[in-house]
C-alpha positions, -999 to +999 in steps of 0.1 A: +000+000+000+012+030-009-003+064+006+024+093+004+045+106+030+028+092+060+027+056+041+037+024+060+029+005+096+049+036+115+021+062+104-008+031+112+009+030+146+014+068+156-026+073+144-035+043+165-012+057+192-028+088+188-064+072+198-055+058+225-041+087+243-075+103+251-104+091+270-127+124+265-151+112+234-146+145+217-111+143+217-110+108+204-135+116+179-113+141+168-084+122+172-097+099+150-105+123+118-078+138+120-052+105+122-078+092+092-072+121+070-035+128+071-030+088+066-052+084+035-040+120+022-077+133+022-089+172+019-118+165+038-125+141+071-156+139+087-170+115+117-206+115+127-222+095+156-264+088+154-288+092+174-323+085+175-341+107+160-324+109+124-299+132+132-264+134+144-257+132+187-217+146+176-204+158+142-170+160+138-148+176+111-111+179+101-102+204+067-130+230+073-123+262+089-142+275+119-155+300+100-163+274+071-181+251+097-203+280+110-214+292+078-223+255+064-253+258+091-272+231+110-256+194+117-263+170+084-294+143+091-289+109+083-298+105+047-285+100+014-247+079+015-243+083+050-279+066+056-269+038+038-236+032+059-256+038+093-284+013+080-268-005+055-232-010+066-215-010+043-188+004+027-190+035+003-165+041-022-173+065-051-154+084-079-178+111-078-200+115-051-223+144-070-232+115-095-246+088-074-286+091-072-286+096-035-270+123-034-293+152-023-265+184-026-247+204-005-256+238+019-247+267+001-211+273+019-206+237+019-175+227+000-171+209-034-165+171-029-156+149-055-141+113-046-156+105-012-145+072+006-167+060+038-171+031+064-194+023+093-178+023+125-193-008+148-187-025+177-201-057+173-234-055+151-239-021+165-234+010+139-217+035+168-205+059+136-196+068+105-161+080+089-161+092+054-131+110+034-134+131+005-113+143-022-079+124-021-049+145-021-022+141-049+016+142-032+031+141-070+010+177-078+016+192-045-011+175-028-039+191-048-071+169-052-080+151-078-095+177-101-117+156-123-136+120-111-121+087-128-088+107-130-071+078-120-062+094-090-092+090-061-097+065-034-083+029-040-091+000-029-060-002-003-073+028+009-107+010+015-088-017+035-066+008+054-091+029+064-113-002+075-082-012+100-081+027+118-123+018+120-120-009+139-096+003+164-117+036+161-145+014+174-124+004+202-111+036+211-145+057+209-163+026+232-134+028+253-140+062+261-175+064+267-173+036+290-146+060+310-169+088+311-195+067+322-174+052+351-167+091+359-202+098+361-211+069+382-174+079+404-193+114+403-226+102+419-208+083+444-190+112+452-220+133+460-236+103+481-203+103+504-205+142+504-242+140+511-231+118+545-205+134+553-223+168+553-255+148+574-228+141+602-208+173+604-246+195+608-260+168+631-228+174+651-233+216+652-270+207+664-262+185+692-233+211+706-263+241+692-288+220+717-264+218+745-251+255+746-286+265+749-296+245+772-263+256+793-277+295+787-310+285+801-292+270+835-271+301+838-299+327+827-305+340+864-278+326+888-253+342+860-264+364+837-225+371+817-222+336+813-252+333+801-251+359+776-220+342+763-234+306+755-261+324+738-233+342+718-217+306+712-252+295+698-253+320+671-219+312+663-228+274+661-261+281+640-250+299+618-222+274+610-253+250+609-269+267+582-236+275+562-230+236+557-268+230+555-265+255+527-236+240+510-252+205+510-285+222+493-262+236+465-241+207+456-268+179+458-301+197+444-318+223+428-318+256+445-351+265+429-366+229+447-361+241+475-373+276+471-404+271+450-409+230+448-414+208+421-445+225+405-433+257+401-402+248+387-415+229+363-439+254+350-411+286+351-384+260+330-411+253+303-424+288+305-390+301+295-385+269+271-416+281+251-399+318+249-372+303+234-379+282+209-404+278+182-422+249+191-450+251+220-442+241+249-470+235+274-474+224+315-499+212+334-500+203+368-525+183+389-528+178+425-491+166+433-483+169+468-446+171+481-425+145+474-391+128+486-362+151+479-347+125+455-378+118+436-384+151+429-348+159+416-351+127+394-385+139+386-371+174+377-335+159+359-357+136+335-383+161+324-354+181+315-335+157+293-369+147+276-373+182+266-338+188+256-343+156+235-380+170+219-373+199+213-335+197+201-340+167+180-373+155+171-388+188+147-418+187+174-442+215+169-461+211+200-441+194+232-465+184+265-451+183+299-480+170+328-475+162+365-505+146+380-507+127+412-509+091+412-517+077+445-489+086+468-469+097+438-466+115+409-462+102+371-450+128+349-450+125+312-434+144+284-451+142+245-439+155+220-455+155+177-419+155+166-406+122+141-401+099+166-382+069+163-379+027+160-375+018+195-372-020+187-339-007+170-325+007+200-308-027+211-280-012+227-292+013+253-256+014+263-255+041+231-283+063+239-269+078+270-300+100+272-322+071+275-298+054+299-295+088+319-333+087+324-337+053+335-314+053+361-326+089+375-364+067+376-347+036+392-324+053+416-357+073+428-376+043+433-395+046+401-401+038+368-399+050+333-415+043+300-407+049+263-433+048+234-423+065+201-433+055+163-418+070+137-432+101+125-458+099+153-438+118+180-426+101+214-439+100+247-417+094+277-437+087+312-421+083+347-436+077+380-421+075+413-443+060+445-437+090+468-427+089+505 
């Protein structure tokens, strides 16, 4: 195989090297577009990874300007060639991209691509991404691209089989990393649980001393008046250490706006400022829900927020429905949205959908439950309900 200067099992191994440095899944993404685009000599790299509503969760690019990027506009859906290597997977190897009848054109600042060279990326029988190249560079010319299709000088097959090889260890490397950050996000809640205790023990210390130094003042009230006065000054001191940690612990492990104005409200001033912001309508209703656990609610609170992110990011909805009702000593809250929906008999690996994942184990970890029901084209419907206290 011959591909230019950075031919030969040395440049293989530094671009595998290169993946397996990071454990961020940006960075490897990028890691990975870049290592396949100066070892294939490409102008153009690109590595996109699905998610569930026909789009892209990450987009990544390597040969396009900032300034290039910004202009092209919103993230590509999956249709056309890179469809058919997410669903199909298979590779894609073409002379001249523009020519093949799936081909559905460019954005306006988009650049010209000619040759274009792409592979699924899976893990197993999972589709976790796709690479593509385009426009192969020639070394002998100064590494121009090819300037006309069937120029002899586009993608070969060697490339085909070379770029196959950095797939599969980009498989590796990108599952790699996503296991890591979810081990840092489970190291994460772990973190907050020991916090939560360790915060529990240090306040119910300052009460018991708060309980004794007041109950000293009240002994010394009229045999000693001075003395007295001073405990009393101690159990200011002590309290208002109290509510300093007390504070701390409401910061770090939940909502402020919980606390302040409860699971209702909060809802209803999130979506209120949701439907403000974005074109679709976003609407709340709730119905008779008394107070809840302090963990039910922020789960309660976490996953309405990730199922709107996901509505009204993702699906196109035109109309999104949040509803809280009481269900006998709890609450079941459900989020609908019109948008395109999706297969979910396709979602075989909920390992990939970290949203999904995300919201079930906010619902189990509360004691609760969650549901997903979605058709394509028919919008999506995610319910929860937690038992209460």
């Amino acid at each position: 195989m011959s591909h230019g200067p950075r031919s030969g099992l040395a440049a293989v191994s530094s671009a595998l090297l290169a993946m397996s440095r990071h454990l961020e899944v940006r960075d490897v993404l990028k890691t990975i577009v870049a290592s396949a685009r100066e070892l294939l000599d490409a102008e153009y790299a690109a590595l996109g990874v699905p998610d569930d509503h026909g789009g892209f969760a990450q987009f990544v690019v390597d040969g396009v300007s900032e300034e290039q990027w910004k202009a092209i506009g919103p993230l590509p859906r999956q249709h056309g060639i890179l469809a058919a290597m997410l669903h199909e997977a298979r590779a894609e190897r073409l002379a001249d991209v523009r020519k093949d009848p799936r081909f559905e054109g460019w954005p306006k600042a988009h650049p010209d691509m000619v040759d274009f060279l792409g592979l699924p990326i899976r893990d197993g029988d999972e589709v976790i991404g796709a690479l593509f190249l385009a426009n192969k560079l020639r070394p002998e010319a100064g590494h121009a691209p090819c300037p006309e299709p069937d120029g002899g000088c586009g993608f070969t097959q060697d490339d085909e089989e070379l770029l196959g090889i950095l797939a599969q260890h980009a498989a590796i490397a990108l599952t790699n990393a996503r296991l890591y950050e979810r081990s840092r996000e489970l190291t994460i809640a772990e973190e907050r649980s020991r916090l939560a205790h360790e915060l529990h023990d240090a306040v119910s210390q300052k009460l018991f001393s708060l309980r004794l130094t007041a109950q000293a003042a009240a002994r010394l009230v009229d045999r000693d008046p001075s003395r007295a006065k001073g405990e009393l000054q101690q159990v200011a001191i002590l309290a208002a250490e109290a509510a300093d940690e007390l504070r701390a612990a409401v910061v770090e492990l939940r909502p402020a706006a919980l606390d302040e104005d409860g699971l209702v409200a909060t809802l209803r001033t999130q979506i209120q400022v949701l439907d403000r912001a974005h074109s679709a309508r976003v609407t709340f209703a709730g119905h008779g829900v008394k107070a809840l656990p302090a963990s039910q609610e922020e789960a309660l609170l976490r996953v309405a927020q990730e199922a709107l992110h996901n509505a009204l990011r993702h699906s196109g909805a035109d109309h999104v429905d949040v509803t809280l009702d009481r269900r006998g000593g709890g609450a079941v809250l459900r989020v609908t949205d019109d948008g395109s929906g999706f297969d979910t008999r396709a979602v075989r690996h909920a390992g990939r959908h970290l949203g999904l994942v995300s919201m079930r184990d906010r619902a189990s970890g509360a004691g609760g439950s969650l549901t997903v029901e979605s058709v394509p084209g028919k919008g999506t419907m995610i319910e929860m309900e937690v038992p209460g206290g």
